[in-house]
Structures are given as C-alpha cells and as structure tokens.
DODREN-664436 format. One record per residue (C-alpha): residue in three letters; chain; x negated, y, z negated. Coordinates in Angstrom, 2 decimals. Example, Ala and Ser with C-alpha at 12.3 -4.5 7.8 and 13.67 -1.06 7.14 Angstrom:
<rs>
@tortor: ala; zaza: A; px: -12.30; py: -4.50; pz: -7.80
@tortor: ser; zaza: A; px: -13.67; py: -1.06; pz: -7.14
</rs>
This chain:
<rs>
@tortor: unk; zaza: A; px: -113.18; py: 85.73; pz: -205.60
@tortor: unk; zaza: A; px: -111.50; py: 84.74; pz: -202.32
@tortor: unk; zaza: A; px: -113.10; py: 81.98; pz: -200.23
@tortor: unk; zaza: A; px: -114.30; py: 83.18; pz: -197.35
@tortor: unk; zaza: A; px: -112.36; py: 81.76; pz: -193.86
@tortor: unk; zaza: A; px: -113.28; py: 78.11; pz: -192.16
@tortor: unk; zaza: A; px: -113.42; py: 79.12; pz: -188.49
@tortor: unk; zaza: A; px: -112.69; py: 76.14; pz: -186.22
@tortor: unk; zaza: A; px: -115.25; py: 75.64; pz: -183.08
@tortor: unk; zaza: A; px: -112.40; py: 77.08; pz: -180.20
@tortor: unk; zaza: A; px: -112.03; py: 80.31; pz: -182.70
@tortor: unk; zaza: A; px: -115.85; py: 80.50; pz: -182.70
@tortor: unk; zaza: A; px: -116.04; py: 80.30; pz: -178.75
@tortor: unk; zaza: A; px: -113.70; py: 82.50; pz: -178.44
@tortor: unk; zaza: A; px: -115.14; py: 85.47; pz: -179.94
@tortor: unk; zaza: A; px: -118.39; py: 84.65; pz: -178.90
@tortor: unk; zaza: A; px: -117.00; py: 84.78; pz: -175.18
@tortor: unk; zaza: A; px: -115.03; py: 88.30; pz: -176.10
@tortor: unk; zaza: A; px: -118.83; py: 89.49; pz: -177.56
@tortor: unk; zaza: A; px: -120.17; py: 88.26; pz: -174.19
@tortor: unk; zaza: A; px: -118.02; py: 90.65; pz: -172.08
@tortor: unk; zaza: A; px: -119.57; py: 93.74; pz: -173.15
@tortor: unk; zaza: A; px: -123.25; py: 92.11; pz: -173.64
@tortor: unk; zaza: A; px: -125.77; py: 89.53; pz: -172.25
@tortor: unk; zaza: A; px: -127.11; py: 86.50; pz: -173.01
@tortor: unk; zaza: A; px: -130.34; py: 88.53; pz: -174.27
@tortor: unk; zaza: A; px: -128.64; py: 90.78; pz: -176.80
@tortor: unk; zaza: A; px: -126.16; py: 88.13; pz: -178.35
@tortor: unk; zaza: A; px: -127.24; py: 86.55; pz: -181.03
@tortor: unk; zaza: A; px: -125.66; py: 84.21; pz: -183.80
@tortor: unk; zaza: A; px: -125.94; py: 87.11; pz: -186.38
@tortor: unk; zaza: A; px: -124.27; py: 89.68; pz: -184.76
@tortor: unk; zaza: A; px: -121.46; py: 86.87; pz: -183.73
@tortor: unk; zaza: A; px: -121.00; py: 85.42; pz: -187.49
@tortor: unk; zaza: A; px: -120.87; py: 89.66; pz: -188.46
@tortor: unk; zaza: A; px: -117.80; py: 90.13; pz: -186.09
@tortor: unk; zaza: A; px: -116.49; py: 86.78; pz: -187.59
@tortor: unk; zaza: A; px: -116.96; py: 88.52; pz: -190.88
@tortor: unk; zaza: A; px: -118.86; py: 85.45; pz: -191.88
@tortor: unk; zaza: A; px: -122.31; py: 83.97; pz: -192.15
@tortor: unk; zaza: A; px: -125.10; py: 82.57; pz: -189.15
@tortor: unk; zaza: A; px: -125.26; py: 79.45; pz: -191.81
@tortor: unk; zaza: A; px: -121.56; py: 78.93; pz: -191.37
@tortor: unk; zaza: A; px: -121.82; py: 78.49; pz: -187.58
@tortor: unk; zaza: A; px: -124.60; py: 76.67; pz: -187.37
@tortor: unk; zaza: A; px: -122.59; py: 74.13; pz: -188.82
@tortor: unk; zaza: A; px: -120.55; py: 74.08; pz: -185.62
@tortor: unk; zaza: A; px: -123.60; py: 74.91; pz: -183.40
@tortor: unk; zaza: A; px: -127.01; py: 74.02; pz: -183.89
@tortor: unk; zaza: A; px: -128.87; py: 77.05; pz: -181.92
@tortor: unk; zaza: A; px: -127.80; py: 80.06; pz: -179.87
@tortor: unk; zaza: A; px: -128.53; py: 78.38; pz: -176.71
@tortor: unk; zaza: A; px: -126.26; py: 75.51; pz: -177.45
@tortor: unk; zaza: A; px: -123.62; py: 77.87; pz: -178.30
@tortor: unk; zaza: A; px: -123.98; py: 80.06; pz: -174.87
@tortor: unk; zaza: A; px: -123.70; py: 76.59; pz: -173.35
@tortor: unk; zaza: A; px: -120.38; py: 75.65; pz: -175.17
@tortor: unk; zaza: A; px: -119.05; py: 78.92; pz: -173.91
@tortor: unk; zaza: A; px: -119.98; py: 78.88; pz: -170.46
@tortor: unk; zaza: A; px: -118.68; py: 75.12; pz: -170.27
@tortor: unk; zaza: A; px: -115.24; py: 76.63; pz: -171.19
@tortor: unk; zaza: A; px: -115.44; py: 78.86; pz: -168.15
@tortor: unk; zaza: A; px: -115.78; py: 75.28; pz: -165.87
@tortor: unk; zaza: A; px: -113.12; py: 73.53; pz: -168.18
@tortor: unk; zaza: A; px: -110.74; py: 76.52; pz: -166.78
@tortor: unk; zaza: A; px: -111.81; py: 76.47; pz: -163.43
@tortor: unk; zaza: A; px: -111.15; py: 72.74; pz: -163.05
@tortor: unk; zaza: A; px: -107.79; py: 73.08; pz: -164.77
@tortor: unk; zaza: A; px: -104.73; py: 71.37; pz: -162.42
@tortor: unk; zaza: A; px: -107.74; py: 70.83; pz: -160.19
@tortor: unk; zaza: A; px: -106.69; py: 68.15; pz: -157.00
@tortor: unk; zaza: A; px: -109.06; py: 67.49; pz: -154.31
@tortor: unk; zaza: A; px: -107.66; py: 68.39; pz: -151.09
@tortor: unk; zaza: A; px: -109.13; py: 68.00; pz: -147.32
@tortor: unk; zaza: A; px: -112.08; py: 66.43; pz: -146.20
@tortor: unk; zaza: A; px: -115.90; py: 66.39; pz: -148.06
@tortor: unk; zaza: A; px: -116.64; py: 69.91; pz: -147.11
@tortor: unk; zaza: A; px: -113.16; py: 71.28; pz: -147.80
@tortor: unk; zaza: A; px: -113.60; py: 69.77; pz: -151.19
@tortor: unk; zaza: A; px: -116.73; py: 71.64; pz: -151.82
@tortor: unk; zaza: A; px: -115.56; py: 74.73; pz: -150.71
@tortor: unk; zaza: A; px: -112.29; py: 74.82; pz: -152.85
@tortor: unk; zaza: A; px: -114.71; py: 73.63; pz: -156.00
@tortor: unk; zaza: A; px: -117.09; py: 76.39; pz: -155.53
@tortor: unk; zaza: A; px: -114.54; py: 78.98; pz: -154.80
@tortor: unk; zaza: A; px: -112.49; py: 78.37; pz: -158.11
@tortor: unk; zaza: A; px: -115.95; py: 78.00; pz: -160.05
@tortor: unk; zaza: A; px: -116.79; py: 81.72; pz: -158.18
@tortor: unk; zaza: A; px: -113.24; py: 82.81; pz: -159.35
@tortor: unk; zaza: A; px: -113.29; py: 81.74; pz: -162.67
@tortor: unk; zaza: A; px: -116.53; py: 83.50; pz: -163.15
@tortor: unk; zaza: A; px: -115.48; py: 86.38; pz: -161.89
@tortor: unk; zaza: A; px: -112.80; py: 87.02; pz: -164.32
@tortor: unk; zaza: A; px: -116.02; py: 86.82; pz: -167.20
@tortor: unk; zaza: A; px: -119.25; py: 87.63; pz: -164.86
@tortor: unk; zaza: A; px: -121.47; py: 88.21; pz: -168.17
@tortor: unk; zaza: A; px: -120.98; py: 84.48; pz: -168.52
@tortor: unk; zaza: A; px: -122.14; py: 83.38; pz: -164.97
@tortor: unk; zaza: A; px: -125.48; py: 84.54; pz: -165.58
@tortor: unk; zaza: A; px: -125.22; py: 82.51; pz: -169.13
@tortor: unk; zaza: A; px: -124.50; py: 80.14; pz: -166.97
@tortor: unk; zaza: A; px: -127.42; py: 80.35; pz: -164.58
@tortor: unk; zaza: A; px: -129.51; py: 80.79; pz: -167.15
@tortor: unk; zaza: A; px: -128.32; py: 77.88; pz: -169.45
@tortor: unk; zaza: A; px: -126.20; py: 75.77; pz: -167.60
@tortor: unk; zaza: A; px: -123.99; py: 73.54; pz: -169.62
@tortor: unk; zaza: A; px: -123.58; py: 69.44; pz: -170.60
@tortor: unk; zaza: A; px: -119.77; py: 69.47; pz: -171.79
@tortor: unk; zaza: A; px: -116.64; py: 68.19; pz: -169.84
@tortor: unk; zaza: A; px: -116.15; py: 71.37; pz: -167.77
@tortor: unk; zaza: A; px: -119.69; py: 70.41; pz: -166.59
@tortor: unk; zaza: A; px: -118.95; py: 66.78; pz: -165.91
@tortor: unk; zaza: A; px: -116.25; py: 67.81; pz: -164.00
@tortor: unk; zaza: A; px: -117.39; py: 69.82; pz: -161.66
@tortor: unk; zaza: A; px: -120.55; py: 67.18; pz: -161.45
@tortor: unk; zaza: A; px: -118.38; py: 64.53; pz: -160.88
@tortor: unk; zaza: A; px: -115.65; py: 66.35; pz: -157.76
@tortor: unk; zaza: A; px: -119.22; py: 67.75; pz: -156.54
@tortor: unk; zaza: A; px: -120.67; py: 64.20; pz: -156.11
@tortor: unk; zaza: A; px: -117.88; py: 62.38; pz: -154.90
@tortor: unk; zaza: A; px: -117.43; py: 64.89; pz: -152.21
@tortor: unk; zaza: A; px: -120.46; py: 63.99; pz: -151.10
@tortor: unk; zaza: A; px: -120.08; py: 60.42; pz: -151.59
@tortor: unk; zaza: A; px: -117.25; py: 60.78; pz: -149.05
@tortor: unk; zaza: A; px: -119.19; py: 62.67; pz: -146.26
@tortor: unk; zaza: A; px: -120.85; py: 59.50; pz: -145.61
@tortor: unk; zaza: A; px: -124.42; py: 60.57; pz: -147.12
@tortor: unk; zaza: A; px: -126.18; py: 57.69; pz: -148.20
@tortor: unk; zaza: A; px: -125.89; py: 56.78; pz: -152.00
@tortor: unk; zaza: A; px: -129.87; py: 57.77; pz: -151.92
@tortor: unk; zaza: A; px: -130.00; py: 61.15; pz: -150.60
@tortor: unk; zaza: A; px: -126.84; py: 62.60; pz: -152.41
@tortor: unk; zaza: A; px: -128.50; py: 63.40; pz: -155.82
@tortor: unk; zaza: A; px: -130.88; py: 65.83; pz: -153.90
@tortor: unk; zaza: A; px: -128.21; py: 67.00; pz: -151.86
@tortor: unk; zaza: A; px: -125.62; py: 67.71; pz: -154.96
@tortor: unk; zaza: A; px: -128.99; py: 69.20; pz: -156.62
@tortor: unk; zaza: A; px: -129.13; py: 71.93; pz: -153.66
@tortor: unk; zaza: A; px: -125.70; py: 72.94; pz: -153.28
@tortor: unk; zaza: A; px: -125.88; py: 73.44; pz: -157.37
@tortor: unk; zaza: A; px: -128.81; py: 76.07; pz: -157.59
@tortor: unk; zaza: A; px: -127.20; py: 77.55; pz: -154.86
@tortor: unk; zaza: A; px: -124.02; py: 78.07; pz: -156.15
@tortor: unk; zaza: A; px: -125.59; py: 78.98; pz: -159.71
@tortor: unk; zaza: A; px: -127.38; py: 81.41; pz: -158.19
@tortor: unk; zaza: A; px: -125.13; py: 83.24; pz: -155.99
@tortor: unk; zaza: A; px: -122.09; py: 83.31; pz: -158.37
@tortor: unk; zaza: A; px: -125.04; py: 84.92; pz: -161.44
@tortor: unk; zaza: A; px: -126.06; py: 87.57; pz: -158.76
@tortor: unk; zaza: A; px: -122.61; py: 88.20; pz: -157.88
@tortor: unk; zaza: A; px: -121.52; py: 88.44; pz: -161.57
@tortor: unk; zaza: A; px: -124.62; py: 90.67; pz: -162.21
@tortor: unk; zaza: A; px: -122.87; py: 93.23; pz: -159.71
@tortor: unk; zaza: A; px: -119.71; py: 93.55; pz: -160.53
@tortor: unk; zaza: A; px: -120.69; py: 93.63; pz: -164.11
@tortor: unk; zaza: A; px: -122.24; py: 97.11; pz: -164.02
@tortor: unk; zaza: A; px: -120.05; py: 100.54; pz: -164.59
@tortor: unk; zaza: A; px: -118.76; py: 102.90; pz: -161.66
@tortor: unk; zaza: A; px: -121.10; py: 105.25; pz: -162.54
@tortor: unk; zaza: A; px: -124.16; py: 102.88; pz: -161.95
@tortor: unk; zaza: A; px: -122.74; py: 101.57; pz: -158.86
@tortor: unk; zaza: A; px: -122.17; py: 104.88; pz: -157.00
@tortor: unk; zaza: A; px: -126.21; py: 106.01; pz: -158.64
@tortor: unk; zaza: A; px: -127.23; py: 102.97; pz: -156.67
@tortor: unk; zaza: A; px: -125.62; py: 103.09; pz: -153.51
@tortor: unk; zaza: A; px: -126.87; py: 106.37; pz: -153.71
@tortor: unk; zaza: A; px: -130.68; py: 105.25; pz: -154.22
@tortor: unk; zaza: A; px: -129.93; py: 102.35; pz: -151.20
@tortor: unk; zaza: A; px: -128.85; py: 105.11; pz: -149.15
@tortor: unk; zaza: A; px: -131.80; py: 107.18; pz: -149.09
@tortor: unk; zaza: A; px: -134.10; py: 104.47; pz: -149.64
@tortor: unk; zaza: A; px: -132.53; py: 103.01; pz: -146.25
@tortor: unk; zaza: A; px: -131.70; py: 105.92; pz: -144.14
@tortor: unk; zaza: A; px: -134.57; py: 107.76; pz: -145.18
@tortor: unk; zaza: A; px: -137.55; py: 105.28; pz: -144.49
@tortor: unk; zaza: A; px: -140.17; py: 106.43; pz: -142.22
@tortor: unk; zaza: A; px: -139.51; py: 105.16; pz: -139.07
@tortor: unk; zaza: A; px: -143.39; py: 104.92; pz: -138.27
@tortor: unk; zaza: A; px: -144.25; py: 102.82; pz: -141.43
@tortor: unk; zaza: A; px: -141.02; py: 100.91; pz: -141.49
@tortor: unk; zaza: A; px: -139.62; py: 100.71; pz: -137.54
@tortor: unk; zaza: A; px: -137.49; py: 97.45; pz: -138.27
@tortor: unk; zaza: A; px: -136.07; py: 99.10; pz: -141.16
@tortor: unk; zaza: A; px: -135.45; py: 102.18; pz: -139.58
@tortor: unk; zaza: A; px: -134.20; py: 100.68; pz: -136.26
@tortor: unk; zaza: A; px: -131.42; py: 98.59; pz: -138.36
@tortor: unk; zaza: A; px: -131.05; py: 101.17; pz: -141.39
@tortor: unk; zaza: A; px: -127.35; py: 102.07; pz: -140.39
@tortor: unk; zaza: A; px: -125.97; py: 98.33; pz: -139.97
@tortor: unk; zaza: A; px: -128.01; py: 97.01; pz: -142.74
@tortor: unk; zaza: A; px: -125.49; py: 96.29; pz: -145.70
@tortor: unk; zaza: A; px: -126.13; py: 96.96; pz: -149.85
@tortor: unk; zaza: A; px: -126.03; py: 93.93; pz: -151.97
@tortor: unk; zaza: A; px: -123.18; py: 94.34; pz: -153.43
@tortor: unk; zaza: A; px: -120.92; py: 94.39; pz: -149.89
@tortor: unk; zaza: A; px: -118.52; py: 91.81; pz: -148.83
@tortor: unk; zaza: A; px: -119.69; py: 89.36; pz: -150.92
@tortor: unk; zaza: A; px: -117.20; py: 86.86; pz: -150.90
@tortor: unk; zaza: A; px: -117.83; py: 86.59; pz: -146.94
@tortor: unk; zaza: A; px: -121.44; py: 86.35; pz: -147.83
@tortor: unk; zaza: A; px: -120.75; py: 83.30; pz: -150.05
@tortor: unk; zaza: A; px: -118.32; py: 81.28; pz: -148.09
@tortor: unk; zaza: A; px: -120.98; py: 81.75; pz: -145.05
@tortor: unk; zaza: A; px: -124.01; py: 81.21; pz: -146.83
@tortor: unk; zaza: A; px: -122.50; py: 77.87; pz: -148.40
@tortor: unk; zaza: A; px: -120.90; py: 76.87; pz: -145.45
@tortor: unk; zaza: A; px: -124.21; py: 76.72; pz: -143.59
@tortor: unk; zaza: A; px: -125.50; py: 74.35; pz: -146.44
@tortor: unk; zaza: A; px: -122.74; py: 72.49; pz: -145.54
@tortor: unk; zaza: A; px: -123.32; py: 72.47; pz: -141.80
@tortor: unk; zaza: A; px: -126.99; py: 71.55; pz: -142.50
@tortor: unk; zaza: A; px: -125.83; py: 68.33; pz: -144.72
@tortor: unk; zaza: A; px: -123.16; py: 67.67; pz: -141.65
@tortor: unk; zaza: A; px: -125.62; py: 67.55; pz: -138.93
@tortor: unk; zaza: A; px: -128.22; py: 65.57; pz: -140.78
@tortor: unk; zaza: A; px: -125.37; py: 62.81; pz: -141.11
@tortor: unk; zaza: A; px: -124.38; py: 63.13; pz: -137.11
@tortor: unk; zaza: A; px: -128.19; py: 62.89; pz: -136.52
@tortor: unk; zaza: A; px: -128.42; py: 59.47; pz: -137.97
</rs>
C-alpha cells in the first residue's frame, strides 16, 4: 500500500490560498482543503490547529508579500501611504483573502511587519509615545476595512456587476423626488460603490492623516 504524501506547511498554504480564490472564508473548510490535498483533516491539523488559524497563516502570507523589498521612504505620512497602498495592492491581486483578512486578521511576521513600519511612522510624526497605540489602532480598522470592501467588489463576476449598476441606476435615478428630494436633487452626480476607488482610498486615508497632523500642530 503506498504511504500517503507528507505535505509541508508552505504546500498546505498554498492550496488553501488557490481554494480561497474561487470561495470565502465561510465555505472553506479544512475538509474540503485536505480532499483537494488528496489527504486527511487529521493530517493538517498537525500543521494547523483550527480553520481560523489556518485562514490567518494564509492571509499573513499576503502581508509577508506586500512588505517584500519594502524601504521606508519620505516623511511619517508618506510612509503610511506607501504601506497601505502596497498592503491595498497586494490584496488586490487575491481580494477573497482581504476579507479573510478583515475578518481574522493575522499574528505572523507579515503582521509584525506591517505593525512595526505602521508604528514607527507614527513614532516619527512627533505623536507622543502615549497617544500612538490609539492612533496606529484607527488607521488599522480603517485600512482593514476599506481594502475587505474593496476586495468584496472586485471579487464578484461581470455579470453581477453590470445586474447591479443596473439596480443602483434605477434605484438612484428613479427615486421619488417628493419622498427623497436630496436624493433626487444629487441622483446624477452621486457615484456607485464600486467607482474610483483607489481615489476614494488615498482621500479617505489621507484625511486620517490630516486629522493626526493637525492634532500635533495644535499642541
């Protein structure tokens, strides 16, 4: 009888991340992971002790690759911006992983890395040691949040983009002026969710950015 194949941790992340891009965190599961593996759940719980700290290994890889050749460049808020856009990138290139990561964040290197560039651009705005942790805890949910929702878009098929641009254009453009007049009076300049968003992120964090900024001029 021939032994059935060891599978080393990186082989096991790696088709867990392929399984990932055509399903979510709420359909994978261990089983149907070790069943592409042509193995057992029993054998990768050897490597991985639940699902969620397997989701979390993955997603770490994602920040391990974003932060690869990473050098700080600029000042505090240039720094932030460049770390937040290659996080955004490298998310992009796997969005059924951002909202893995939103959802389960992570506690491996990638994660310490983009912890540690995070903090010490803020160390270097000239926050006080005090107020940073708070700070750095902001800018994080905010990041998480916009790179999942982004991810969520782009992750859906042609087809049920168009259906919903579709559904946004008559839900818009056809409100009734009398029940809805701000609605109606903006309903042609008013923008879908899934427009422009990389503007929408680089402003939206940016203005985080100038809040933190003033609040150290104000001192």
């Amino acid at each position: 009888m021939t032994a059935r194949r060891r599978w080393s941790t990186e082989e096991i992340l790696d088709a867990a991340a392929e399984l990932l891009r055509t399903s979510d965190a709420e359909s994978f599961s261990v089983r149907k992971l070790a069943a592409a593996l042509g193995t057992d759940s029993s054998s990768l719980y050897r490597h991985f002790r639940s699902k969620t700290e397997l989701l979390r290994a993955v997603a770490d890889r994602i920040l391990l690759a974003a932060m690869d050749s990473y050098r700080p460049e600029g000042d505090w808020k240039q720094r932030i911006m460049s770390l937040a856009q290659r996080v955004r990138e490298a998310f992009g290139q796997q969005p059924q992983l951002a909202a893995v990561w939103g959802r389960y964040a992570s506690s491996g290197t990638g994660s310490r890395l983009v912890m540690e560039e995070l903090l010490q651009a803020l160390r270097a705005s000239g926050l006080p040691d005090e107020e940073i942790p708070t700070r750095y805890h902001r800018i994080a949910v905010l990041l998480a949040a916009l790179i999942a929702a982004e991810a969520g878009v782009s992750a859906i098929t042609p087809e049920e983009y168009e259906q919903g641009m579709e559904l946004f254009r008559v839900a818009v453009l056809g409100a009734d002026p009398e029940r809805f007049p701000a609605l109606s009076h903006f309903a042609r300049d008013v923008r879908p969710l899934g427009a422009d968003r990389h503007a929408a992120f680089e402003e939206i964090l940016a203005t985080q950015l100038a809040h933190i900024e003033a609040a150290i001029r104000s001192r």
